[in-house]
N, CA, C and O atoms as a printed pandas DataFrame, in Angstrom:
     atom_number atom_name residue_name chain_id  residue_number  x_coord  y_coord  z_coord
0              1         N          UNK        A               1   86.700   64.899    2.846
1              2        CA          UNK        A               1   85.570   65.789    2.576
2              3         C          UNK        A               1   84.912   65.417    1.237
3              4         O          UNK        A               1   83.688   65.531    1.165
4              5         N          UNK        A               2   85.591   64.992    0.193
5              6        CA          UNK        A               2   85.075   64.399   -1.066
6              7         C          UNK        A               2   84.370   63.127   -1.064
7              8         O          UNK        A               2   83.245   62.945   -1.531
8              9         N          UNK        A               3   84.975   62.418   -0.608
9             10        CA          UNK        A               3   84.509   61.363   -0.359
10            11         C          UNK        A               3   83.236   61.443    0.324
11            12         O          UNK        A               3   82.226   60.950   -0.178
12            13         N          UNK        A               4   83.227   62.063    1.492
13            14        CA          UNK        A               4   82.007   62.080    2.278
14            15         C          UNK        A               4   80.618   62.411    1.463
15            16         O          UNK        A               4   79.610   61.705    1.471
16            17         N          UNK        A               5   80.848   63.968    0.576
17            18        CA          UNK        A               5   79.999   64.312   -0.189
18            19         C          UNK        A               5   79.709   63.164   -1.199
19            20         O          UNK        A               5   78.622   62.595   -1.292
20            21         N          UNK        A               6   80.627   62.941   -1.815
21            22        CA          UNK        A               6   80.190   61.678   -2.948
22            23         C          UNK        A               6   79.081   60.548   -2.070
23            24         O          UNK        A               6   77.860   60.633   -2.203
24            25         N          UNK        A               7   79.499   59.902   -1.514
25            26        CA          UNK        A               7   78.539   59.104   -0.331
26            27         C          UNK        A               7   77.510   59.773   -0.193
27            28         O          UNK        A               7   76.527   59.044   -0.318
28            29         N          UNK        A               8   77.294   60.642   -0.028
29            30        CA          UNK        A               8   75.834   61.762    0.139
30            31         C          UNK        A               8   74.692   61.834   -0.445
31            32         O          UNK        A               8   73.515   61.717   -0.101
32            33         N          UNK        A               9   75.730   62.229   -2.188
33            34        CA          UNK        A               9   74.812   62.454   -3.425
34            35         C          UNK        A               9   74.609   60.798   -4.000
35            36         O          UNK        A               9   73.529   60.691   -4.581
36            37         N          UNK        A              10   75.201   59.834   -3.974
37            38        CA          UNK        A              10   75.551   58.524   -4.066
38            39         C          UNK        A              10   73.358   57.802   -2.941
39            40         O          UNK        A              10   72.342   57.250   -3.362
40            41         N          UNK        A              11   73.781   58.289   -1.653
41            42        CA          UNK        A              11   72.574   57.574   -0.752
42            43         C          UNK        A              11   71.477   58.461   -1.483
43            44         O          UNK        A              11   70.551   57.859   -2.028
44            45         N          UNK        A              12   71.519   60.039   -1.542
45            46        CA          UNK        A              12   69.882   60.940   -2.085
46            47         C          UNK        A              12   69.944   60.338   -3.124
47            48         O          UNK        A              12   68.963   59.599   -3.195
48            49         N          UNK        A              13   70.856   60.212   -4.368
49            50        CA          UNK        A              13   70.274   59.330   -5.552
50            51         C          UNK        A              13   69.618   58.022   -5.764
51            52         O          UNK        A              13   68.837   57.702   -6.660
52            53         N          UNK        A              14   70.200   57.138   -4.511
53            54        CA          UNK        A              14   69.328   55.929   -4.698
54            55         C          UNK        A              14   67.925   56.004   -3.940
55            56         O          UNK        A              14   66.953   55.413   -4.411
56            57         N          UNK        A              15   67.812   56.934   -2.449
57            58        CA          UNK        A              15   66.964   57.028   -2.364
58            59         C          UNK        A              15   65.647   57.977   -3.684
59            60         O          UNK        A              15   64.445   57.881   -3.931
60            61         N          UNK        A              16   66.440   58.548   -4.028
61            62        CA          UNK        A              16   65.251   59.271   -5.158
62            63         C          UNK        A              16   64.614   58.360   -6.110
63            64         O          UNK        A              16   63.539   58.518   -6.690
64            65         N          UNK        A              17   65.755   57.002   -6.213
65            66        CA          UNK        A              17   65.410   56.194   -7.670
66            67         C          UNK        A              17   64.458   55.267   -6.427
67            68         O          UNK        A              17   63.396   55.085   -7.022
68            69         N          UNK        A              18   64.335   54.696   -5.215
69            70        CA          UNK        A              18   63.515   53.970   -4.673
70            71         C          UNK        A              18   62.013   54.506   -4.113
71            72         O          UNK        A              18   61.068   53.864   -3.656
72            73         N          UNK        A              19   62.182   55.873   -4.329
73            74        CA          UNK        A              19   60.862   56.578   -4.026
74            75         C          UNK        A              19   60.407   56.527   -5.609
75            76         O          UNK        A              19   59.209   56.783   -5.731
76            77         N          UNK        A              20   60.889   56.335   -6.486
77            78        CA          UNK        A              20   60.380   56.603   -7.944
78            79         C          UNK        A              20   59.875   55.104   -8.379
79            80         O          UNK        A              20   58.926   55.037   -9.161
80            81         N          UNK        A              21   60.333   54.199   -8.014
81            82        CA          UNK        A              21   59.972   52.871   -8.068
82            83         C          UNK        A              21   58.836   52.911   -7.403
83            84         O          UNK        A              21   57.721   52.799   -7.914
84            85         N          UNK        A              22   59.097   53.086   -6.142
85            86        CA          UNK        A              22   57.854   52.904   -5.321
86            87         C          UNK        A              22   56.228   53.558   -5.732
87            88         O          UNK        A              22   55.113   53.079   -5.526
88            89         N          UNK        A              23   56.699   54.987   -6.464
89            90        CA          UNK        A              23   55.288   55.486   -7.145
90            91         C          UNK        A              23   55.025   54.851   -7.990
91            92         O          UNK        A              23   53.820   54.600   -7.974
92            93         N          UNK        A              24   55.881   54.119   -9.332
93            94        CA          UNK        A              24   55.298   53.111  -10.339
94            95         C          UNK        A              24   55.018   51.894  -10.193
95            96         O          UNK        A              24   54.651   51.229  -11.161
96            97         N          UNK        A              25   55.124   51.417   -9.083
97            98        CA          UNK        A              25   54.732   50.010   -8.519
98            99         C          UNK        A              25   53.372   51.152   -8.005
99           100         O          UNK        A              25   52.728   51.192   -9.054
100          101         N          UNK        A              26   52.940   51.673   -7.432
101          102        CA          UNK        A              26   51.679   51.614   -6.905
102          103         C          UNK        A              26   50.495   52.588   -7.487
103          104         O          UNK        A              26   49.378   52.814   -7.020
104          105         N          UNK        A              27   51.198   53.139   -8.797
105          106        CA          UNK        A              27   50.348   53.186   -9.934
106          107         C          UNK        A              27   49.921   52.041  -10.736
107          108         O          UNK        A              27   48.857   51.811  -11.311
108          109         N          UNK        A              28   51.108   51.319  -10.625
109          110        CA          UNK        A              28   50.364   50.022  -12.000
110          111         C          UNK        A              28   49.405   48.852  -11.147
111          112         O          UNK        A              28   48.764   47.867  -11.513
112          113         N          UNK        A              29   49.607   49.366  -10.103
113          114        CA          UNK        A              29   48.883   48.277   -9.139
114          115         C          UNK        A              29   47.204   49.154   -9.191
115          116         O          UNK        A              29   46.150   48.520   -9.232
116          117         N          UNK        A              30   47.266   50.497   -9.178
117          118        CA          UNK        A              30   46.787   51.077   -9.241
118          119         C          UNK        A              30   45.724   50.852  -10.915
119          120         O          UNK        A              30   44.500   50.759  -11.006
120          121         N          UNK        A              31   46.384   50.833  -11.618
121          122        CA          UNK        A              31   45.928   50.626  -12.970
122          123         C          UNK        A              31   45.466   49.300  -13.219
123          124         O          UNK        A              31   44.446   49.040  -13.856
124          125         N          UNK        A              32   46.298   48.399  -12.662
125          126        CA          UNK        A              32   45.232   46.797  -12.661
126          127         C          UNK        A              32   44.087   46.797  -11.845
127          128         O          UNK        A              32   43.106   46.120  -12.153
128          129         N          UNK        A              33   44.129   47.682  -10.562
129          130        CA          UNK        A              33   42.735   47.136  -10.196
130          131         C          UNK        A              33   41.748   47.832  -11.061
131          132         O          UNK        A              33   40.748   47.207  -11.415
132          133         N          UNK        A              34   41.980   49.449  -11.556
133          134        CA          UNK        A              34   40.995   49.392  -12.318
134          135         C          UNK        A              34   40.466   48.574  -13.130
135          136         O          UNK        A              34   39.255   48.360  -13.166
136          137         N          UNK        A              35   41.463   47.928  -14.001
137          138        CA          UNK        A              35   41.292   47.365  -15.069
138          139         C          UNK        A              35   40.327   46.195  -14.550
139          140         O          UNK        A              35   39.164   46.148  -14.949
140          141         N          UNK        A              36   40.785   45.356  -13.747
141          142        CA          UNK        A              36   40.258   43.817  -12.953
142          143         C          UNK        A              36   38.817   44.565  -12.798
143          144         O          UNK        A              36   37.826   43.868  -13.017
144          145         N          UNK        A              37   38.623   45.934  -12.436
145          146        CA          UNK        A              37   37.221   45.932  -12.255
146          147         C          UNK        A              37   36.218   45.933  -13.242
147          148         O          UNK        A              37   35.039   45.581  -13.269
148          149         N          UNK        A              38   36.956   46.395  -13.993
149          150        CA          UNK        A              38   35.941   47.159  -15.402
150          151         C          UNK        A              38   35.917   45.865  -15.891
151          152         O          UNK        A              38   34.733   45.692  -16.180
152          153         N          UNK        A              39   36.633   44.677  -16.198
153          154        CA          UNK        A              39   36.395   43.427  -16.551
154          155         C          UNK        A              39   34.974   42.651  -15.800
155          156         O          UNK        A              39   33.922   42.133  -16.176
156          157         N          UNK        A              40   35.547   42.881  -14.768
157          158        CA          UNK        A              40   34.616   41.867  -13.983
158          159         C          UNK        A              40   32.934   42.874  -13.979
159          160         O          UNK        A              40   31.795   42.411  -13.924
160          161         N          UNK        A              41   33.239   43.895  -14.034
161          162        CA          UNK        A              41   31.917   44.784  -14.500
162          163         C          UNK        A              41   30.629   44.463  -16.028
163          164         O          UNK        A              41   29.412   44.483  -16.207
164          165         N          UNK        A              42   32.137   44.140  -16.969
165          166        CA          UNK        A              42   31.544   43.725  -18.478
166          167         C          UNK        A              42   30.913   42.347  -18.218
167          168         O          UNK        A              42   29.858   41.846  -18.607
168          169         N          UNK        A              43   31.781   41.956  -17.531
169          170        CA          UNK        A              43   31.361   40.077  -17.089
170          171         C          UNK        A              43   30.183   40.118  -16.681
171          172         O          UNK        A              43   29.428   39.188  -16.963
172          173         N          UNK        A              44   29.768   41.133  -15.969
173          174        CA          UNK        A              44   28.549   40.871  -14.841
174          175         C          UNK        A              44   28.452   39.586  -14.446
175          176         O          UNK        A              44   27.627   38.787  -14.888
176          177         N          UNK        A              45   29.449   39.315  -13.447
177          178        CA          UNK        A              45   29.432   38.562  -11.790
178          179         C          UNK        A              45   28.681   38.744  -10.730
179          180         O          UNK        A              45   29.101   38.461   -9.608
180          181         N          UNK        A              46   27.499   39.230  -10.936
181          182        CA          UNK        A              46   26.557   39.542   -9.915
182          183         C          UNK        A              46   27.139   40.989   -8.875
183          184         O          UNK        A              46   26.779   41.228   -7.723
184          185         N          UNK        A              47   28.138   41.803   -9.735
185          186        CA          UNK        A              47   28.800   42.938   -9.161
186          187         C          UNK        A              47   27.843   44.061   -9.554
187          188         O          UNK        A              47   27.413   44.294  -10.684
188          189         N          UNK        A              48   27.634   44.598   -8.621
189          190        CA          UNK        A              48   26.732   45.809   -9.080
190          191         C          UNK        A              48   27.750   47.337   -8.598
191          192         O          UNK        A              48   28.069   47.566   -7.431
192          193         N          UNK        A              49   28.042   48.038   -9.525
193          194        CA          UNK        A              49   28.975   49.301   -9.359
194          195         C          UNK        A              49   28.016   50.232   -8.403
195          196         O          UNK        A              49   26.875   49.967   -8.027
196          197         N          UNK        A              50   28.849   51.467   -8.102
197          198        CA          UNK        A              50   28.139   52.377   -7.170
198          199         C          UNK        A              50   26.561   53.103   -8.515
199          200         O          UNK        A              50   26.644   52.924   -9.730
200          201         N          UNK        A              51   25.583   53.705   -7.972
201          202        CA          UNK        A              51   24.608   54.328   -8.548
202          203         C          UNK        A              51   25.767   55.301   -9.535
203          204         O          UNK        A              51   25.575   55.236  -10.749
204          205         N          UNK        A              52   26.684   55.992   -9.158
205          206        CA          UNK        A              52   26.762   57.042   -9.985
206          207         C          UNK        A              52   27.957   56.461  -11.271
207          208         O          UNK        A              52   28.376   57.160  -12.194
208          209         N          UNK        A              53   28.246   55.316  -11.059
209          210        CA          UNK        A              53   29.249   54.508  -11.964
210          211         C          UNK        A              53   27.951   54.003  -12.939
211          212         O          UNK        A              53   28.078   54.266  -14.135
212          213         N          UNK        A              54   26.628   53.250  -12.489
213          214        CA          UNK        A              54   25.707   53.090  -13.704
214          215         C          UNK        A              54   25.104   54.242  -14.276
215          216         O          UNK        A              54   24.607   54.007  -15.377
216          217         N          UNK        A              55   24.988   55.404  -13.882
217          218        CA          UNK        A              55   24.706   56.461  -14.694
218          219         C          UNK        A              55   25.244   57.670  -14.948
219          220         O          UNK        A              55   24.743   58.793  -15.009
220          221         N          UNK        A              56   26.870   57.070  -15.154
221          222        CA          UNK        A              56   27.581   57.700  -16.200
222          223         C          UNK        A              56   27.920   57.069  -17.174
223          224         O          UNK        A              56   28.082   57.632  -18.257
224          225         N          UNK        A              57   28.160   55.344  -16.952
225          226        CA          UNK        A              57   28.095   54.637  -17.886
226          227         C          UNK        A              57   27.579   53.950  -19.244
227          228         O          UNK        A              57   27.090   52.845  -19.012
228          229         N          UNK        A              58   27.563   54.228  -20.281
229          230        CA          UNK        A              58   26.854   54.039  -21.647
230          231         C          UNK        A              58   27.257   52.938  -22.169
231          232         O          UNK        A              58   27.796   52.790  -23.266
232          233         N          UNK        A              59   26.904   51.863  -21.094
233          234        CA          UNK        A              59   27.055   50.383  -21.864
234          235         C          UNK        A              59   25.876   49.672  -22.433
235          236         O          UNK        A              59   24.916   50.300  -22.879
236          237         N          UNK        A              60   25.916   48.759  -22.425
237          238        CA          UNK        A              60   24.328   47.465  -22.927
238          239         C          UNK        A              60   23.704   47.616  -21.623
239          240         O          UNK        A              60   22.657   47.021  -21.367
């Protein structure tokens, strides 16, 4: 019966730590594409943002 429980809390803990990975992998993935955009935005690559991204924006 101990054993079993230990095995239990042992699988919900790793699953908790692989669902927690999984949200910071697809935040920072999340956070580079912003980033890759706003670069390639400053660059002006012939990228034109949505209407309401140029007029909220206070660049050159």
């Amino acid at each position: 019966m101990d054993i079993y429980y230990t095995k239990n809390l042992i699988y919900l803990l790793i699953i908790n730590i692989n669902i927690n990975i999984s949200k910071i992998v697809a935040i920072v993935k999340l956070i580079k594409t912003l980033v890759s955009i706003l670069i390639f935005m400053r660059e002006g690559l012939g990228f034109s943002p949505p209407i309401y991204l140029r007029a909220t924006s206070r660049g050159p």
